[in-house]
C-alpha positions in Angstrom: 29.4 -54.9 8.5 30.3 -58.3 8.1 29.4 -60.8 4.9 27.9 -64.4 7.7 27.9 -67.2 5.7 25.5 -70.2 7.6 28.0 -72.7 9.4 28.6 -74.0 12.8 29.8 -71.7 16.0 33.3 -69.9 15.2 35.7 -69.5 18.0 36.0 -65.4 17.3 40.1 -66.2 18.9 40.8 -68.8 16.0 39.7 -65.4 12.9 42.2 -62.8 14.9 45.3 -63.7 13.3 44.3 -65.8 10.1 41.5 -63.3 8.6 37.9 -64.5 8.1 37.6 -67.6 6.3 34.7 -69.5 4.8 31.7 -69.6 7.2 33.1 -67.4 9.7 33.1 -63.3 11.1 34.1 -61.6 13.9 31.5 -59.5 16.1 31.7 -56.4 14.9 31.4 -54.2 17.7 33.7 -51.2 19.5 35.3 -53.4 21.8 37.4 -55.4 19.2 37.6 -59.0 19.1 36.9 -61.6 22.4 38.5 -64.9 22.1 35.4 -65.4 24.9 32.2 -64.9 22.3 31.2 -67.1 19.7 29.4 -66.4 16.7 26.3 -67.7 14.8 26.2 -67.3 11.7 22.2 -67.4 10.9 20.1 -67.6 8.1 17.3 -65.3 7.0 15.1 -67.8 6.7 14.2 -71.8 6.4 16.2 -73.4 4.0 17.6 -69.6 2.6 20.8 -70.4 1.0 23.9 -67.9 -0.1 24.7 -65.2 1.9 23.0 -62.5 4.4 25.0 -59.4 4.7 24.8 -58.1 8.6 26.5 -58.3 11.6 25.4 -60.4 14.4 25.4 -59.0 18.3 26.0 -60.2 21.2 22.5 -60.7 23.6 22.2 -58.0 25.6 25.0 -55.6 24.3 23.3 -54.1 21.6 23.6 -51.0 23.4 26.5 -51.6 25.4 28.2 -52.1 22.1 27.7 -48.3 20.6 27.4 -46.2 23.3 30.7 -45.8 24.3 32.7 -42.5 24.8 33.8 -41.6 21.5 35.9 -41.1 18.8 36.6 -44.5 17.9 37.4 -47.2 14.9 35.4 -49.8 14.3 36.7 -53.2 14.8 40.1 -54.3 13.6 39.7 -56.4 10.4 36.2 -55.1 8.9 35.9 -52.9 5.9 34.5 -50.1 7.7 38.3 -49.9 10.0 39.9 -50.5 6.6 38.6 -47.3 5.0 39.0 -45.5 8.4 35.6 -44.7 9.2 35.5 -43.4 12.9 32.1 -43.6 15.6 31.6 -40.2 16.7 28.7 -40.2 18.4 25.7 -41.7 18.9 22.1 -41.8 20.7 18.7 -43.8 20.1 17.9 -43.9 16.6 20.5 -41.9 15.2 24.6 -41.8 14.8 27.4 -39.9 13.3 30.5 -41.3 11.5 33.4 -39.8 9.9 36.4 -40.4 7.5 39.3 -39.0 7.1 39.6 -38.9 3.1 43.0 -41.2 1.6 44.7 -41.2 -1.6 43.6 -45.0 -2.2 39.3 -43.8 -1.4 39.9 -41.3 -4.9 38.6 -42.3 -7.9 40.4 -41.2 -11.5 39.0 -37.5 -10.7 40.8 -37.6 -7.4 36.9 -37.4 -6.0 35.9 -39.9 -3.1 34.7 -42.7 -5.1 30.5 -43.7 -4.7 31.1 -46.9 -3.7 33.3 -45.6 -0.3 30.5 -42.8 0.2 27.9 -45.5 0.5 29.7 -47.5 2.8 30.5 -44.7 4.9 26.5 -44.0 4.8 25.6 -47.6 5.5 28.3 -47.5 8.5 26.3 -44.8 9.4 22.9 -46.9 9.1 24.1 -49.7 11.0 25.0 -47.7 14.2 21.7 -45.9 14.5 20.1 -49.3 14.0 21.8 -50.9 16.5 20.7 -48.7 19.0 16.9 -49.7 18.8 17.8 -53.3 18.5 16.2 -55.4 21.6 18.5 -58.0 23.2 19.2 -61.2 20.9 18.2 -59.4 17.4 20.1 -58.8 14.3 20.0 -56.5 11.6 21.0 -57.2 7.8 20.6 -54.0 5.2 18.2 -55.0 2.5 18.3 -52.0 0.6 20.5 -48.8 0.1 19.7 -45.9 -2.3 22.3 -43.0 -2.3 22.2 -40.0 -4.5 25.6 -38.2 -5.0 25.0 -34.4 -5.4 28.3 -33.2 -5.7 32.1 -34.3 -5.8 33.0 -35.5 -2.7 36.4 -33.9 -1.7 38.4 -32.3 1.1 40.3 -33.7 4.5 37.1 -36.2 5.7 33.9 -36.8 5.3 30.8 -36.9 7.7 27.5 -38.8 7.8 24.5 -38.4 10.0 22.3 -41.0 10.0 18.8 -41.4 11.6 16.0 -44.0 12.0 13.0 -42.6 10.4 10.3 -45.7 10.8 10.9 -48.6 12.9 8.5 -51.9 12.6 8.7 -55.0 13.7 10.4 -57.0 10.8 12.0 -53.3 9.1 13.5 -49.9 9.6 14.1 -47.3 7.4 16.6 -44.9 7.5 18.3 -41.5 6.0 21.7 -40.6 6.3 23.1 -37.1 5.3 26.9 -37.0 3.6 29.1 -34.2 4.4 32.2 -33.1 3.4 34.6 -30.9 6.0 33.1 -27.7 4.9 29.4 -29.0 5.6 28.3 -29.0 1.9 26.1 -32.1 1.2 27.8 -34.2 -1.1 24.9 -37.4 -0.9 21.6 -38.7 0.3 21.1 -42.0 1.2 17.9 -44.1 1.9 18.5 -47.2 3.6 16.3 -50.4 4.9 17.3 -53.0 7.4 15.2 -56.3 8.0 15.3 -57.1 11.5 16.1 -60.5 12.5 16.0 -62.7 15.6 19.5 -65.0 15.8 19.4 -68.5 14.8 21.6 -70.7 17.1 23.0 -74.1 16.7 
């Protein structure tokens, strides 16, 4: 997931080396970065101001983009390939990530802290979404409810997610947590507004 700030086309070849400055973001996709794709940035809406938290993809690979053989990492520089999380598998409507569990994801009671178990959900979220998303649309979470049942510990960490309503502006999704033994460690309840992308 990437934070898109509104601002003119980024040249996705001028973020690879420098980071992701002011007004720009990489696609965020399997394949890694393309010095040959530029992105949007869009707004929500007329004259919406701040910024929209989603990830923007490229017409017509929607699909293409997370149905690829797997494992794999998502791409270079986003938070999701920071903490490790890995795309193991995916199909329409649903998807299944996993993290391998690092000293710096603990909290002070060497548990997986809640704010790395949501992403991991979310992650999770965005890849089922993805795969119902028609060519040219975007999707931006607009709301995510987890409840943590139990201490999240252990070598990684699984989560299952799957699209439970789709509309035309919305879905709605639920993602199951998992630790290495397959004891739920947390729910999670997630909507994404569906957008179409905003150009020039």
């Amino acid at each position: 997931m990437a934070v898109l700030r509104a601002a003119d086309s980024t040249p996705l070849a001028g973020c690879r080396n420098r980071g992701v400055q002011r007004g720009e973001a990489p696609l965020v996709g399997v394949r890694g970065y393309s010095p040959d794709i530029t992105l949007t940035p869009f707004l929500a809406r007329k004259g919406a101001r701040g910024v929209v938290v989603g990830v923007f993809h490229h017409p017509g690979r929607s699909k293409e983009l997370t149905q690829q053989p797997s494992p794999r990492p998502f791409s270079p520089g986003t938070f999701a390939e920071v903490l490790g999380i890995e795309q193991v598998e995916t199909g329409d409507g649903w998807a299944r990530v996993r993290m391998p569990i690092r000293a710096y994801h603990l909290q002070s009671n060497n548990a997986v802290h809640g704010g790395v178990i949501m992403t991991l959900a979310d992650s999770a979220f965005w890849r089922a979404v993805t795969t119902l998303l028609a060519v040219g649309q975007i999707a931006a979470t607009s709301e995510l409810k987890v409840n943590f049942l139990r201490p999240a510990r252990g070598d990684f960490l699984v989560a299952v997610s799957r699209v439970i309503h789709k509309g035309s502006r919305l879905m709605v999704g639920e993602a199951d947590v998992t630790d290495g033994e397959g004891n739920l460690v947390a729910k999670a309840l997630g909507t994404y507004v569906i957008l179409e992308a905003r150009r020039g």
